[in-house]
TISETOR-982850 format. One record per atom (N, C-alpha, C): x, y, z negated; residue in three letters. Coordinates in steps of 0.001 Angstrom, whole numbers, plus 500000, padded with zeros to 6 digits. Each point is the difference from the previous one (the first is absolute). Layout:
N
XYZALA;...
//
This chain:
344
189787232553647788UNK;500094499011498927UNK;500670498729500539UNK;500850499423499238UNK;500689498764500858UNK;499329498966499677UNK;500376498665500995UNK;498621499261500620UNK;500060499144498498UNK;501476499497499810UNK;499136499354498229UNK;499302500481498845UNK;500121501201499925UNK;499394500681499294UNK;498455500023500261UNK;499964500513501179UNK;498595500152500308UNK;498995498068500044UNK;501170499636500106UNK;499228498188500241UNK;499834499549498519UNK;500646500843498926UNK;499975499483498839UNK;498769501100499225UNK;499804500981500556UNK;498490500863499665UNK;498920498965499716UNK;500129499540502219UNK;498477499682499748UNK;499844498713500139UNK;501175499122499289UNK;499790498829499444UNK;499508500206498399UNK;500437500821499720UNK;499462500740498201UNK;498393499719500257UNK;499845501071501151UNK;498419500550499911UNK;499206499032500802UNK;500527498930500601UNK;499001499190499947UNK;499876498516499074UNK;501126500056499165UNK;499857498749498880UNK;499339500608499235UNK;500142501347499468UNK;499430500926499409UNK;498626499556499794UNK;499602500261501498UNK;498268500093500183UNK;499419498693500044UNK;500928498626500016UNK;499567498891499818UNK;499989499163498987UNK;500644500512498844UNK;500431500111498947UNK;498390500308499364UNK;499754500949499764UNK;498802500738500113UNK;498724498853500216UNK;499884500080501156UNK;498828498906500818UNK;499610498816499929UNK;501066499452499033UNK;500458498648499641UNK;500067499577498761UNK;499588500938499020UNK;500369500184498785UNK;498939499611499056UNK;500271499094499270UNK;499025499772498624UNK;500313500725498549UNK;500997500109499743UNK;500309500617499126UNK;500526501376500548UNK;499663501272498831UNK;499707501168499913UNK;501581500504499781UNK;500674499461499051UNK;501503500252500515UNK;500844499482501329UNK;499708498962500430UNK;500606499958501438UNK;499114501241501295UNK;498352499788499700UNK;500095501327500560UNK;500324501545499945UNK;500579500450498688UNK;500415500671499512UNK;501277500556500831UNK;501416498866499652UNK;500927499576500812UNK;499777500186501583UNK;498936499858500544UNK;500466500249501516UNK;499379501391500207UNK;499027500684499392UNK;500174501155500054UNK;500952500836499903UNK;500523499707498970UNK;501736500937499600UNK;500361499818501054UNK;500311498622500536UNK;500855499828501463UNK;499807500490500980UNK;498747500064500493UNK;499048500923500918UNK;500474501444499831UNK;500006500535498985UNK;500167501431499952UNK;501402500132500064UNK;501165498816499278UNK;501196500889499973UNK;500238500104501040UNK;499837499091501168UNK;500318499305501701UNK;499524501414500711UNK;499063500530500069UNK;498985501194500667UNK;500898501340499635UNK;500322500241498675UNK;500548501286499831UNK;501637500383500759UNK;500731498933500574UNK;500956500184500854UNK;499893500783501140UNK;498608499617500268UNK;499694499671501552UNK;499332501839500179UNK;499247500462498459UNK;500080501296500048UNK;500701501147499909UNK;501098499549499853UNK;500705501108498905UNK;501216499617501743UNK;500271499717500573UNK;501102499323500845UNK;499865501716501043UNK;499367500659500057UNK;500458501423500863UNK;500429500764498633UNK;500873500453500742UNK;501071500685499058UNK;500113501640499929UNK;498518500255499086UNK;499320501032499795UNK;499446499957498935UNK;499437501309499356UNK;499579499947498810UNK;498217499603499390UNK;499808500137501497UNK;498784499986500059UNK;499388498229499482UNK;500814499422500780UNK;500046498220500340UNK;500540499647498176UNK;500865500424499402UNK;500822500124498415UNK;498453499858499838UNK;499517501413499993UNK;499136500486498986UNK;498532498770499494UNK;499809499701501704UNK;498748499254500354UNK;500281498351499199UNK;501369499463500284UNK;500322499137499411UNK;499787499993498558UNK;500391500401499034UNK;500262500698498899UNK;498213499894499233UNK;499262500387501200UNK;498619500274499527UNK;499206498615500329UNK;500427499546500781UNK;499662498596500360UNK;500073499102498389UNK;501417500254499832UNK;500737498782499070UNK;499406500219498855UNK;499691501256499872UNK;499490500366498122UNK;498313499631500196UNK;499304500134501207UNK;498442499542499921UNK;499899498932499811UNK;501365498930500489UNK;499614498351500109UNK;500183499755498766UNK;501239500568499534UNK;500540499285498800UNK;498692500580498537UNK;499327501056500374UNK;499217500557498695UNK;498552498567500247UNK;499944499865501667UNK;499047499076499606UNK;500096498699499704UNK;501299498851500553UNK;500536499328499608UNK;499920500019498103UNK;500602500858499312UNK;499883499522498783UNK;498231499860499103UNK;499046501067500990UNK;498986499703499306UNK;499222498773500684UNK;500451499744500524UNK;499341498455500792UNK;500747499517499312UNK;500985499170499456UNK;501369499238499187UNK;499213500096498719UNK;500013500853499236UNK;499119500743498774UNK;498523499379500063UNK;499243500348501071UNK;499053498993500155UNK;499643498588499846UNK;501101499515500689UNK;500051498190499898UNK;500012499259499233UNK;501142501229499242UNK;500611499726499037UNK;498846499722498353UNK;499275501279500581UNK;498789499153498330UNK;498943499475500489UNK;500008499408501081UNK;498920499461500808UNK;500422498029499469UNK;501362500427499833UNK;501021498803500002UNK;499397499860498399UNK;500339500941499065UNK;499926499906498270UNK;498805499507499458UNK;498842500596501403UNK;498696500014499079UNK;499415498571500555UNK;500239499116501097UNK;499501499322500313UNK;500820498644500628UNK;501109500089499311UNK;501520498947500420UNK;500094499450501006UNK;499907500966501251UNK;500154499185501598UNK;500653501079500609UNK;500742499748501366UNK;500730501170500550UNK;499516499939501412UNK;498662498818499922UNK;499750500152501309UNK;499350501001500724UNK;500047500490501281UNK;499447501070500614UNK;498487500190499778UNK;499572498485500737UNK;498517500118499498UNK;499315500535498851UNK;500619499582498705UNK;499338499702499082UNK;500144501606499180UNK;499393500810500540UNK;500268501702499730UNK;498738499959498879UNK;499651499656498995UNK;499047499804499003UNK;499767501207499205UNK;501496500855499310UNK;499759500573499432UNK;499464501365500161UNK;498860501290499774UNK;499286501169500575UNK;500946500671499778UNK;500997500159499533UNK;501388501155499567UNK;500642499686501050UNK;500496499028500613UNK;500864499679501007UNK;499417500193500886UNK;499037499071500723UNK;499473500571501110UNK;499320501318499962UNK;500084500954498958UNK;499725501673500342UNK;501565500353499932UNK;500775499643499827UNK;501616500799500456UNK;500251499112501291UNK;499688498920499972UNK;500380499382501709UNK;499721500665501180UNK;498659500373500133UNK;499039500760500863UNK;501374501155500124UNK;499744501218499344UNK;500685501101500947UNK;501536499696499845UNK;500747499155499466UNK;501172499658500032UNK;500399499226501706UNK;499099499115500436UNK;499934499598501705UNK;499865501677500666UNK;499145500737499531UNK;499306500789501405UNK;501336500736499545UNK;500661500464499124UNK;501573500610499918UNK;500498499583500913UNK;500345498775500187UNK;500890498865500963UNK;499465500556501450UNK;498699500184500009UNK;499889499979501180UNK;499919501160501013UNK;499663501277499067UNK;499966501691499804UNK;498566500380500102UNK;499052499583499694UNK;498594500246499731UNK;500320501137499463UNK;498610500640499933UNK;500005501243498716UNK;499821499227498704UNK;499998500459499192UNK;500423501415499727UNK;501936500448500329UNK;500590498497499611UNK;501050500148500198UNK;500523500183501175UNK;499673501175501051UNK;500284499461501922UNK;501062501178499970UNK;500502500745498985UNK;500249501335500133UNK;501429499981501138UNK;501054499060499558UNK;500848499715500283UNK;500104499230501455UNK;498873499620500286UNK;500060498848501080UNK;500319501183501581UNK;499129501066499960UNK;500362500882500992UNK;501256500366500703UNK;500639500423498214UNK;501518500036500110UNK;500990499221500584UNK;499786498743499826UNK;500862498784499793UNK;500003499726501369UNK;498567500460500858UNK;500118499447501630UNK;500644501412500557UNK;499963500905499278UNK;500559501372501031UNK;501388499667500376UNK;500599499748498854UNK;501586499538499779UNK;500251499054500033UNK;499435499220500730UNK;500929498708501081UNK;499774500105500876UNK;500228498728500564UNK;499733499742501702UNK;499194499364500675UNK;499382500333500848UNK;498580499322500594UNK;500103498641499633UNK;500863499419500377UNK;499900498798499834UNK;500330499356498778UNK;500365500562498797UNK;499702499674498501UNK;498839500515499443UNK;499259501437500520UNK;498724500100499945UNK;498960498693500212UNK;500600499682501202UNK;498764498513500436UNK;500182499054499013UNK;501314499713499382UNK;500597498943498696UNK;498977500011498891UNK;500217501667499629UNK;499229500261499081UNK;498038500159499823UNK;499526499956501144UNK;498715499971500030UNK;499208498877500369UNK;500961499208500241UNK;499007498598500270UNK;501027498877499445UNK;501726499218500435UNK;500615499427499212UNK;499859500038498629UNK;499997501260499184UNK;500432500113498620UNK;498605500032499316UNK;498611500011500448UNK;498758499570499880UNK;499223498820500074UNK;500638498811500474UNK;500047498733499870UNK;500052499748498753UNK;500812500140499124UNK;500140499607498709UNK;499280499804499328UNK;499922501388499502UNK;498966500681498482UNK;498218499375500649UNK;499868500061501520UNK;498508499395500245UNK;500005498873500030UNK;500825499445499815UNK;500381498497500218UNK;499615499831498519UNK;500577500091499058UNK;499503500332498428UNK;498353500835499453UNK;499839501010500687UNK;498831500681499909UNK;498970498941500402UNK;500378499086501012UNK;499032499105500319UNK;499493498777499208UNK;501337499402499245UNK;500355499159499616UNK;499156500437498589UNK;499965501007498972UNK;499189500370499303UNK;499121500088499861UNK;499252500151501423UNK;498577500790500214UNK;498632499753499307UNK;500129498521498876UNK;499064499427499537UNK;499840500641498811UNK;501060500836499638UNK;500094500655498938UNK;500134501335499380UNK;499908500608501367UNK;499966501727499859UNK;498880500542499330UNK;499706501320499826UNK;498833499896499880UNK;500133501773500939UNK;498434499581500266UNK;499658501042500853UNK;499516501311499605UNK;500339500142498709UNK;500093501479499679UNK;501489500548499794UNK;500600499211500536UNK;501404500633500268UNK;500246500202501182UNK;499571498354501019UNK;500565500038501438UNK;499276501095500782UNK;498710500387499591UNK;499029500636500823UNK;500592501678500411UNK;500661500385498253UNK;499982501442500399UNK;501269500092500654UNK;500902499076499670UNK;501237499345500609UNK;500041501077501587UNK;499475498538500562UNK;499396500460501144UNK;499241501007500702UNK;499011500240499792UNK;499799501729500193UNK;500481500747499775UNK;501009500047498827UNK;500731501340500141UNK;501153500107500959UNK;500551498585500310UNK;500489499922501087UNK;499811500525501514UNK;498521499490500111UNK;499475500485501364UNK;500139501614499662UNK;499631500558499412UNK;499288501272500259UNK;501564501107499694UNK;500891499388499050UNK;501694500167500038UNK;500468499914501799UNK;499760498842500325UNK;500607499474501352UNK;499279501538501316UNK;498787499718499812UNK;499197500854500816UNK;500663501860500158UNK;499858500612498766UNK;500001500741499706UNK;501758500282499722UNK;500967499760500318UNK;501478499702500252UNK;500284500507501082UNK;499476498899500544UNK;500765499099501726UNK;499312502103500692UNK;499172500714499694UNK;499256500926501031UNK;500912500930499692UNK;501013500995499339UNK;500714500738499917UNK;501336499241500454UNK;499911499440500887UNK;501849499219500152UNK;500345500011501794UNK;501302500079499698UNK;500363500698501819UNK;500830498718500001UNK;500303499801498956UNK;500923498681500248UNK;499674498613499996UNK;500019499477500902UNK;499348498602500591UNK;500201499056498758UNK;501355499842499113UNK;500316499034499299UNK;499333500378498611UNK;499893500763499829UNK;499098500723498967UNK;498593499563500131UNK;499291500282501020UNK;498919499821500164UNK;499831498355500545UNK;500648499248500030UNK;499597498470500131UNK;500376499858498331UNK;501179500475499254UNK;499472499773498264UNK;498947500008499480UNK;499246501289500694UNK;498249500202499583UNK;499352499093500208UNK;500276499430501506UNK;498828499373500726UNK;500340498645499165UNK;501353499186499153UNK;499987498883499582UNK;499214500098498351UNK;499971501213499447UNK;499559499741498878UNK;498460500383500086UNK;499448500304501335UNK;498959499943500187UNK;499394498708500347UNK;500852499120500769UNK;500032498802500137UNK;499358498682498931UNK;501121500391499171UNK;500542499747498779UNK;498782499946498843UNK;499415501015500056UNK;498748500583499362UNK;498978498852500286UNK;499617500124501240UNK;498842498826500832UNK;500522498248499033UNK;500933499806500212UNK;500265498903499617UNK;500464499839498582UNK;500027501040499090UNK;500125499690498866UNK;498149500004499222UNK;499193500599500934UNK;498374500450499881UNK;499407498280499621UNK;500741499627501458UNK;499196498079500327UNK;500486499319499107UNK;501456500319499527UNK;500433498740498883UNK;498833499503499051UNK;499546500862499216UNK;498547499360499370UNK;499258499014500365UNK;499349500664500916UNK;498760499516500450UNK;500620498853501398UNK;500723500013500922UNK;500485499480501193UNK;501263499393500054UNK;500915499489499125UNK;501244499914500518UNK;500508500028500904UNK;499410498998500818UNK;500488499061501304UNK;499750501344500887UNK;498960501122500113UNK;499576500407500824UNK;501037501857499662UNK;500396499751498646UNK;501327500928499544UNK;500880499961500918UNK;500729498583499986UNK;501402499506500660UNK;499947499693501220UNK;499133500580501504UNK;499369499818500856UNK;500273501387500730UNK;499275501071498681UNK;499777501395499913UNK;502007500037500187UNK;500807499736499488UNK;501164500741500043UNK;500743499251501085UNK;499671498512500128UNK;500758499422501362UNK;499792501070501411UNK;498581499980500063UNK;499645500345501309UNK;500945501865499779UNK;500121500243498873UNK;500307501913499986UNK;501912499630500252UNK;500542499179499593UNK;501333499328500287UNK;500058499847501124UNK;499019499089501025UNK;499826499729501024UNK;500036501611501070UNK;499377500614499576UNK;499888501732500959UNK;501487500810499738UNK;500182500139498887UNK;500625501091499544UNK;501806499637500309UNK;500172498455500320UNK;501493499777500525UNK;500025500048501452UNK;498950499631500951UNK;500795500617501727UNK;499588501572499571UNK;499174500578499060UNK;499784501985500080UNK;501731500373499517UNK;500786499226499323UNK;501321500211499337UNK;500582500040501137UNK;500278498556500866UNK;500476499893500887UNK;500050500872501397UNK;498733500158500110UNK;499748501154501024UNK;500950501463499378UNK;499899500060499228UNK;500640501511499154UNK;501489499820500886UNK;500735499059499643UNK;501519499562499710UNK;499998500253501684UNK;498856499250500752UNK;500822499829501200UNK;499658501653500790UNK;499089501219499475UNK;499894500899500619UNK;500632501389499548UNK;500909499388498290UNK;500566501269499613UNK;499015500589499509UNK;499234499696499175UNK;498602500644499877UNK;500261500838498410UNK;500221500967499356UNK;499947500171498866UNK;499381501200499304UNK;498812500589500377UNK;499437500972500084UNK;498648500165500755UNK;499118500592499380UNK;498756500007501037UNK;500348501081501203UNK;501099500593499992UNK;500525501009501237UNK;500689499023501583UNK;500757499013498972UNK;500747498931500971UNK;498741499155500661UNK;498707499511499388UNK;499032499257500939UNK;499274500894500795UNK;500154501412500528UNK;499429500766500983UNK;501130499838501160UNK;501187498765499954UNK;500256500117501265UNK;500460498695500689UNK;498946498963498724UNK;500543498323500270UNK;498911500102501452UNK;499317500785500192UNK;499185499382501545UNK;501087500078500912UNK;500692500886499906UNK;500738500607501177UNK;500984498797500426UNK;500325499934499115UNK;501599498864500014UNK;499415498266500066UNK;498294499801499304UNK;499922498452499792UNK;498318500497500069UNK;499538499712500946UNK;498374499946499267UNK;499182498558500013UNK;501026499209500495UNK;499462498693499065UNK;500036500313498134UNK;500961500050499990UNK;500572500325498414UNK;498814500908499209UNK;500110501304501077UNK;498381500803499012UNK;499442499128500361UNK;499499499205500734UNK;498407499572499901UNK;499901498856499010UNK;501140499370499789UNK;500207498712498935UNK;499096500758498347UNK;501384501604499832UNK;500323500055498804UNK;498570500596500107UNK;499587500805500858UNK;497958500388499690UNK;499042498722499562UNK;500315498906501127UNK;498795499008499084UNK;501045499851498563UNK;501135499178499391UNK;499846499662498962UNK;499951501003499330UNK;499418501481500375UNK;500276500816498881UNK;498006499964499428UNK;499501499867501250UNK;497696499637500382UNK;500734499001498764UNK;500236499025500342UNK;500140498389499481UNK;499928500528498058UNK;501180500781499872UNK;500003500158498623UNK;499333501082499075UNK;499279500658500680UNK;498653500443499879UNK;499274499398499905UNK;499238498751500367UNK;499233499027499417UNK;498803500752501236UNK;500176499913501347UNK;499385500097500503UNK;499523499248500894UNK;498484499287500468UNK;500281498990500700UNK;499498499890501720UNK;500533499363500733UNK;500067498401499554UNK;501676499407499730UNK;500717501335499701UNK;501591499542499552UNK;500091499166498922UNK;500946499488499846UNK;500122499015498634UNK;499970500100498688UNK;500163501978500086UNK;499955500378498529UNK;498859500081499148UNK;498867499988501011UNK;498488500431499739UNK;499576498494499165UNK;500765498231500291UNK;499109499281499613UNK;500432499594498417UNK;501062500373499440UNK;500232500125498568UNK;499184500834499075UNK;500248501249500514UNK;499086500685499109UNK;498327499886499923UNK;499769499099501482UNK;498593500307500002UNK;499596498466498564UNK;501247499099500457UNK;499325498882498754UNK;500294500504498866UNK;500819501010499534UNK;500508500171498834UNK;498616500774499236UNK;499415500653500686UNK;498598501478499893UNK;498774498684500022UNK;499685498614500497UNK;499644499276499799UNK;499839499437499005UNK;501537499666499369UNK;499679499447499049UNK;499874500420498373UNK;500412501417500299UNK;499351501261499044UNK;498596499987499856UNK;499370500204501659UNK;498715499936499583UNK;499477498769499435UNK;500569498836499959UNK;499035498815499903UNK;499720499799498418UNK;501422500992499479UNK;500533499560498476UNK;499370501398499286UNK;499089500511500917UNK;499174501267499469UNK;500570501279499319UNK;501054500146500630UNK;500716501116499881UNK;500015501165501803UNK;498888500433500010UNK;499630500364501063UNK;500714501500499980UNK;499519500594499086UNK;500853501333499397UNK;501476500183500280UNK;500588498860499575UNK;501468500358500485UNK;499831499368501217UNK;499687499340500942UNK;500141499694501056UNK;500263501088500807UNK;498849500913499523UNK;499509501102500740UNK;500690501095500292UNK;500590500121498701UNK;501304501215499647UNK;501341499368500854UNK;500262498691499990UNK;500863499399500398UNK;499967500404501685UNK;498654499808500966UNK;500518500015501207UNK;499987501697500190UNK;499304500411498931UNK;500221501864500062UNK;501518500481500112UNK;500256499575499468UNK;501533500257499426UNK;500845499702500762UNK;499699498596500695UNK;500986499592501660UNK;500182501500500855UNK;498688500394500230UNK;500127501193500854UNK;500778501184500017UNK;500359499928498528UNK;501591500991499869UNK;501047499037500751UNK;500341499010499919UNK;501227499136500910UNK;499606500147501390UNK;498661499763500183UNK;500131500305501775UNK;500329501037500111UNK;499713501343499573UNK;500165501172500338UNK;501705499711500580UNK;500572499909499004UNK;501681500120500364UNK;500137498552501230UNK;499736499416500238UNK;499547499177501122UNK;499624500565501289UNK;499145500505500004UNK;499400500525500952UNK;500672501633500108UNK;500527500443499609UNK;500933500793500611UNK;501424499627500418UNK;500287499141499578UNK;501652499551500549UNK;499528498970501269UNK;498731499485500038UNK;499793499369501933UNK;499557501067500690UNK;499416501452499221UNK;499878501038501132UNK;500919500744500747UNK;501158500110499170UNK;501142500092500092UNK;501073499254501351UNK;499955499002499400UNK;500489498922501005UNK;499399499763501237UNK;498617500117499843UNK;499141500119501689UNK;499746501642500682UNK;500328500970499237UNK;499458501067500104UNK;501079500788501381UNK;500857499244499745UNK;501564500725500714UNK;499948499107501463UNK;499392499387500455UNK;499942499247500920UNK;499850501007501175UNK;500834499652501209UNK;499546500803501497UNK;498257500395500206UNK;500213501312500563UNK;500880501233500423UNK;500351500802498794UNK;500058499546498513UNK;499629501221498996UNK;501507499467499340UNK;500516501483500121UNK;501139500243499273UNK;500389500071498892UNK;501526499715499681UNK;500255499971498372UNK;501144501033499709UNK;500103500589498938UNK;500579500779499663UNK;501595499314499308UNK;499520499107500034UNK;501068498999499106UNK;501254499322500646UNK;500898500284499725UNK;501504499365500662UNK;499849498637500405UNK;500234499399501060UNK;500138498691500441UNK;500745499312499208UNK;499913498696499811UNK;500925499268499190UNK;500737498593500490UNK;501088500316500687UNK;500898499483500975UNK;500545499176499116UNK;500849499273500890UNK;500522498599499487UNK;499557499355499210UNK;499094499717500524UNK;498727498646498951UNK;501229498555500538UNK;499014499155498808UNK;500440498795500523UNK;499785499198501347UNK;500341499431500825UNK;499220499751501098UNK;499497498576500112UNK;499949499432498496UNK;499529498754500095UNK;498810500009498774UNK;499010499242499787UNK;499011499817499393UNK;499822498783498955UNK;499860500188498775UNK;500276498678498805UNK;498491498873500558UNK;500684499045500484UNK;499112498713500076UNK;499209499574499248UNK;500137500872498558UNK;498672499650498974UNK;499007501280500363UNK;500182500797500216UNK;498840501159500342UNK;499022499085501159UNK;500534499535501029UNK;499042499029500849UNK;499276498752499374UNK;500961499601499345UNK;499059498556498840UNK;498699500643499241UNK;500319501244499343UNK;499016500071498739UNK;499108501215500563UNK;500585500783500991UNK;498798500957500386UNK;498661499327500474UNK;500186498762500744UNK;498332499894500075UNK;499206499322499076UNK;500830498944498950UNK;499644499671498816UNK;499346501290499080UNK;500944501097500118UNK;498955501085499411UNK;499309500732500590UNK;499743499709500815UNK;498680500801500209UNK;498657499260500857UNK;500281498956500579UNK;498597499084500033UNK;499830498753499425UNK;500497499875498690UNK;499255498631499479UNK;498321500246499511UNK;499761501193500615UNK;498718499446499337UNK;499196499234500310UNK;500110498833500507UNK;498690499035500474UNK;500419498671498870UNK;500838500611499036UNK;499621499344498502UNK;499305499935499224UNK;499518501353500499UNK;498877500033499029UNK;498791499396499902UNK;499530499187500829UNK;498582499231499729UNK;500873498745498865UNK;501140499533500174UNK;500446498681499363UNK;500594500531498781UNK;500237501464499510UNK;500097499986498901UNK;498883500369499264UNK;498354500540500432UNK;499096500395499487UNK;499181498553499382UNK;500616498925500369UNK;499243498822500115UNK;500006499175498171UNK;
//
């Protein structure tokens, strides 16, 4: 891709997303969504295959179907109560088309069908665009609402997410596939807290942003694209397996990694708001995501000296390492001694 082109992407996609973040009125955030998405679909469709066409293509028609029912939304949110401000989401018709019109944006279930696709057929590193960059937005808005949802929408929202995400990610050989799962499983958790937690929602997806870009990064720098290709990252890097094993503990929500202290406030504050029942189903349901977790670090540790692999070496790696995998790997995986100052 030539360098203005590409400098004029992700100047799109980040006015885009600030556009967005910044926004009082529902048509200017409207506007940087479009921008957001038209900026992103270059960046998919740019291998020159049918596969990358196709994924693009499926991208553009999910944004744009949810784009107009969010627009459609505002829009009589605007008629019935003469304000266009974000806050002021008053009307029960609007904020029940707002709700799954964001989790569209963001690939929650029910609508996640496409999201699998869309990461098969690009490139690791528009995969990472798409699972944490292009999720800023719509939670940025999801948040911005949150006084006004109601929780017989966000709730099943969310669980069907998790147990979608869970129950996905365990039939998948393909790494980029199965981090789609693991985000709308993600995704799920933090659309659960919007109700009841905001702050402790938008916390829930920083810290999963925070793991899941050096796990991208690690991918890119080991050639990783298959659960066949991580039976032979020991051989060639076993710093690298041992990174991509904890943040893989980490996003399992296992502790004392960093992933464990979101969900544990999120199941907190379920219980406090006496919804113990779904709490319950909720950390049940995680245990389908570890599963696919906990076989891709057995994987990765399993091949370690003296025990052999059946699997082709994978030569000419890069021989240098992205300087953000060192910044954010230990950010994800030991902040937890936050947690007494956020329980407070």
């Amino acid at each position: 891709m030539p360098p203005l082109a590409l400098l004029m992407i992700i100047l799109g996609i980040t006015m885009g997303t600030l556009m967005v973040t910044s926004a009082n009125h529902w048509l200017t955030a409207w506007m940087g969504l479009e921008l957001n998405m038209i900026s992103i679909i270059p960046m998919i469709a740019k291998q020159k295959h049918l596969r990358s066409t196709e994924s693009a293509t499926k991208y553009f028609l999910t944004q744009a179907t949810a784009s107009a029912i969010m627009l459609f939304s505002s829009a009589l949110n605007a008629w019935q109560t003469g304000t266009w401000d974000i806050t002021q989401l008053n009307n029960k018709l609007s904020s029940t088309m707002m709700i799954p019109a964001l989790a569209m944006k963001m690939g929650a279930a029910p609508a996640h069908f496409l999201l699998p696709e869309v990461l098969q057929g690009s490139t690791i590193a528009t995969a990472l665009l798409i699972t944490t960059w292009q999720k800023i937005a719509p939670i940025t808005l999801l948040y911005t609402v949150s006084n006004h949802t109601q929780s017989n929408i966000t709730l099943p929202i969310g669980l069907l997410s998790i147990m979608v995400g869970g129950w996905g990610g365990i039939n998948q050989t393909q790494l980029r596939k199965m981090m789609a799962y693991s985000s709308i499983a993600h995704l799920g958790w933090t659309i659960t807290a919007t109700s009841t937690a905001p702050n402790i929602a938008l916390l829930n997806i920083i810290i999963y942003m925070t793991m899941s870009t050096p796990f991208f990064l690690l991918l890119m720098t080991t050639s990783s694209k298959t659960l066949q290709d991580t039976t032979t990252c020991w051989s060639h890097s076993s710093p690298s397996a041992i990174t991509m094993t904890l943040l893989l503990l980490s996003m399992s929500g296992l502790p004392p990694l960093t992933g464990f202290t979101p969900k544990l406030l999120i199941l907190d504050s379920l219980t406090t708001h006496k919804l113990t029942t779904l709490a319950t189903m909720m950390a049940l349901l995680s245990l389908l995501s570890m599963t696919f977790y906990l076989r891709t670090t057995y994987l990765l540790t399993s091949t370690a000296p003296p025990t052999t692999t059946q699997s082709m070496m994978l030569w000419r790696l890069k021989p240098h390492h992205n300087p953000t995998t060192s910044i954010l790997t230990p950010i994800a995986l030991f902040n937890i001694t936050i947690m007494p100052n956020l329980l407070m």
